[in-house]
N, C-alpha and C positions, 0 to 999 in steps of 0.2 A: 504494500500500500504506500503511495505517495503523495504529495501535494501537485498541484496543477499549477499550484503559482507560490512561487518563492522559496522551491527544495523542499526539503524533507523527508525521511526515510522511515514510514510506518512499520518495518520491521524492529524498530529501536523499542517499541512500546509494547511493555507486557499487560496483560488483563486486566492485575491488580491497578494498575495506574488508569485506566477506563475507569474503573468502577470508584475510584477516589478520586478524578478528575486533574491527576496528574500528570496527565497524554502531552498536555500543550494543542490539542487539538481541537479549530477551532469551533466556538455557536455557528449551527447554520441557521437559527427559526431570522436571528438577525436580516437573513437576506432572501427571505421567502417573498417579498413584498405584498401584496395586500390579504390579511386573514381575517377581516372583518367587515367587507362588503360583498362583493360578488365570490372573491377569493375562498370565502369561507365554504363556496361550495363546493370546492376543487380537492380530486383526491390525488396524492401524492404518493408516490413510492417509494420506499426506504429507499432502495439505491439513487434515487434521482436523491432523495435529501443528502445522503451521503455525497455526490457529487458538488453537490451546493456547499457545504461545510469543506470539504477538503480545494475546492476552489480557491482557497484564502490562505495566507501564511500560516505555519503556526506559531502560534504564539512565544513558545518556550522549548527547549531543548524539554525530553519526554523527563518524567523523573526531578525539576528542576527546581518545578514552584507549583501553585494551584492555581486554577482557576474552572468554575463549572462550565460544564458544557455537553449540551443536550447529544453533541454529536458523539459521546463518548458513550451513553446507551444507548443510542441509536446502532455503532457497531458491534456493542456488545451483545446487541440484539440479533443482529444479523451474522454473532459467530455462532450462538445457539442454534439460529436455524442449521449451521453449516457443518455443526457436529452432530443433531439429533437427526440432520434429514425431516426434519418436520416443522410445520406452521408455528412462530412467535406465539401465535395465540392460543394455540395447542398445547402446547410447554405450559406456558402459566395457567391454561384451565387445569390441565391435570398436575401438575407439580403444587400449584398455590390454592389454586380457586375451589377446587372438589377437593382437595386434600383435608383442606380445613374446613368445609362447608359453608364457606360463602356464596348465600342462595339470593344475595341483591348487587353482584359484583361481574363482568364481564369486559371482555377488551372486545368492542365493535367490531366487526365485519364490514368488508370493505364494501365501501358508497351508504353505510347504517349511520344516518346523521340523528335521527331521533334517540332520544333517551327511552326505553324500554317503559319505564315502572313510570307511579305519580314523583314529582320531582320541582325542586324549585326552579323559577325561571332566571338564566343567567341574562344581566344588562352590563353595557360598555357604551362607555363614552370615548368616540375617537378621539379626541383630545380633548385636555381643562375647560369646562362651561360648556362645551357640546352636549347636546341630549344623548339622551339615555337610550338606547335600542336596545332590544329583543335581540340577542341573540343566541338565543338556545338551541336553535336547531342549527349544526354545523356539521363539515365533515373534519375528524378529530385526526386523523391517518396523518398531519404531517405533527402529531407527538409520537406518534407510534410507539416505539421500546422505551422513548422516554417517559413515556407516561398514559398511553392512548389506553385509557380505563376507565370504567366509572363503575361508582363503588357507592356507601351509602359511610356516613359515619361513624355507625357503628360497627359496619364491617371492616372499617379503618382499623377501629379501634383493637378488635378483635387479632388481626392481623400482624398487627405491631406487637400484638402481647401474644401471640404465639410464637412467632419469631423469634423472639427476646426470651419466650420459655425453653426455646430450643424445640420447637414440635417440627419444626422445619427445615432442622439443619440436626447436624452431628455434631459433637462438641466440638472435634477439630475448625470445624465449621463456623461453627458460633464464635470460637476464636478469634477466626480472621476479622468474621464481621466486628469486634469490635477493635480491629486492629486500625487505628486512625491515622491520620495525617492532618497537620494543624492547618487551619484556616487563617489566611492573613487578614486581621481586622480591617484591612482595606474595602473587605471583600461586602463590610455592612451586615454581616451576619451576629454580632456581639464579640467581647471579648473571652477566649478561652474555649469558642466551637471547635470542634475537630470534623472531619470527613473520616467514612470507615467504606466500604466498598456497599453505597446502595444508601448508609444510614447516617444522621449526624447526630452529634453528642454535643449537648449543651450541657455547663455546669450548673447550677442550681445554687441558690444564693443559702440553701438551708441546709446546702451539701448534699454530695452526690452527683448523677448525670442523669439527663434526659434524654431519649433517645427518639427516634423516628425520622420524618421528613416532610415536607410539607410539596402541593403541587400549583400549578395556576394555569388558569388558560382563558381566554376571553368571557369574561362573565362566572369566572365563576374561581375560587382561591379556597385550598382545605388546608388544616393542619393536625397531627395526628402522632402528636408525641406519647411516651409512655416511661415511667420511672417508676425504680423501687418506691420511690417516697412523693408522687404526685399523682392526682388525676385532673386533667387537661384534657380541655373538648376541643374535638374536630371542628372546626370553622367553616361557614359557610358563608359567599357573601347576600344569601337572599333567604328569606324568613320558610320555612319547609312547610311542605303540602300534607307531608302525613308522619307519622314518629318518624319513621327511618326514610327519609328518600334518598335515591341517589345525586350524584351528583358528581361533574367531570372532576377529571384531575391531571390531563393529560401532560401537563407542562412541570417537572417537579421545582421547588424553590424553596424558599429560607424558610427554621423555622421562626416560632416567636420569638420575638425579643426579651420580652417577659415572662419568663416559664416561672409557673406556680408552683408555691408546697402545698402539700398536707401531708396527714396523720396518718398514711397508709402502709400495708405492708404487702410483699408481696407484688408483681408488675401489676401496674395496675393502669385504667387512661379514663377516659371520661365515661359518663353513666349515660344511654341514646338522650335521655329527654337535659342536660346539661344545655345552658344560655349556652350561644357561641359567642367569642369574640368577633366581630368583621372584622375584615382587611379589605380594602379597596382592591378589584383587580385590575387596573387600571396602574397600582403603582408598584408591579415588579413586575411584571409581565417574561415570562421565560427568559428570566437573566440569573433564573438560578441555575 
């Protein structure tokens, strides 16, 4: 694998550096141009997005420094297929989704711009003071491996704390995932975040670490941390239609700024019917 513009030599880049965003490899969603008017109804190929992302310098010698970058699961997505022989969304239905029995969670099928289940309505403003538009019906395929899901938040929730229990990995496993790399506070994420392959770890002001990720995508911004000693609700930015609805996520990004305590033991995350905090999605927009 190579760059198209300004060298680079993607054999230098092992896995582990994808999955902690330490490729140097750049964002493509940057240079998709329009994904919130006509755009949004346009389906996109992993390999075209790939093309798009490595069209650009890389950033950083692989291994050198961090920075996120969608285009780093978006490959990692497309090594899965390359060693299972089979559909991305195939792999996570049966490896994630039926494993655990998440029965409000699925990765779309291609040209599926509707959300399945009742669900809140996502809005965006193309820029500061512009109105508000509907845009919930989209096609999500250019998050793909980075995030092209939608899930509910309690299935979030559920998710993050089996993972973290180990029901989804092997110890060796679970090892790595929390094997981090530090985040440079340039990056706006808080002081003291780390990156682990897929999960970030925030410190906690009452001690300890929080763990999860959060995602974003036009209309719509979740967050779905989990800690021994908090529980933290999934975020939505629009009021839900029924206890649990779904809701995209296909764009992964920061999480909170202010992660919470409590008096808990044992992994624990938010309870379905928990207030959410908003986050405007309009102000991070896949620059996680």
């Amino acid at each position: 694998m190579g760059y198209r513009d300004g060298g680079g030599d993607g054999r230098r880049i092992a896995v582990p550096q994808l999955l902690q965003h330490t490729s140097g490899l750049p964002d493509y969603p940057f240079s998709l141009g329009d994904l919130t008017g006509k755009g949004r109804h346009t389906y996109r190929d992993p390999r075209t997005l790939l093309d798009v992302g490595l069209a650009h310098k890389a950033l950083f010698a692989p291994g050198t420094s961090w920075s996120y970058s969608n285009t780093d699961y978006l490959l990692a997505g497309l090594l899965i297929e390359k060693v299972t022989g089979r559909p991305l969304a195939e792999q996570i239905t049966k490896r994630v989704i039926g494993r655990i029995g998440l029965r409000h969670t699925s990765f779309p099928g291609v040209g599926e711009e509707r959300i399945r289940e009742a669900h809140p309505q996502g809005c965006f403003a193309a820029k500061p003071g512009a109105p508000l538009e509907n845009i919930t019906e989209m096609d999500p395929s250019w998050g793909w491996a980075a995030g092209q899901v939608i899930s509910t938040p309690s299935e979030l929730n559920r998710f993050f704390t089996a993972l973290l229990d180990g029901k989804l990995l092997k110890p060796a496993q679970l090892a790595q995932l929390r094997t981090t790399v530090k985040v440079p506070e340039s990056a706006g994420m808080g002081p003291g975040v780390r990156y682990g392959p897929g999960v970030i770890s925030t410190p906690l002001s009452c001690g300890g670490l929080m763990w999860g990720h959060g995602g974003d995508i036009h209309g719509y911004a979740t967050r779905a941390p989990v800690s021994p000693m908090t529980a933290a609700p999934s975020r939505s930015p629009s009021p839900p239609t029924q206890d649990r609805p779904p809701s995209r996520a296909p764009s992964m990004s920061r999480p909170s700024s202010t992660p919470p305590c409590a008096r808990s033991e044992g992994w624990r995350s938010a309870e379905p019917g928990a207030t959410p905090t908003l986050k405007s999605p309009a102000d991070s927009m896949v620059g996680k």
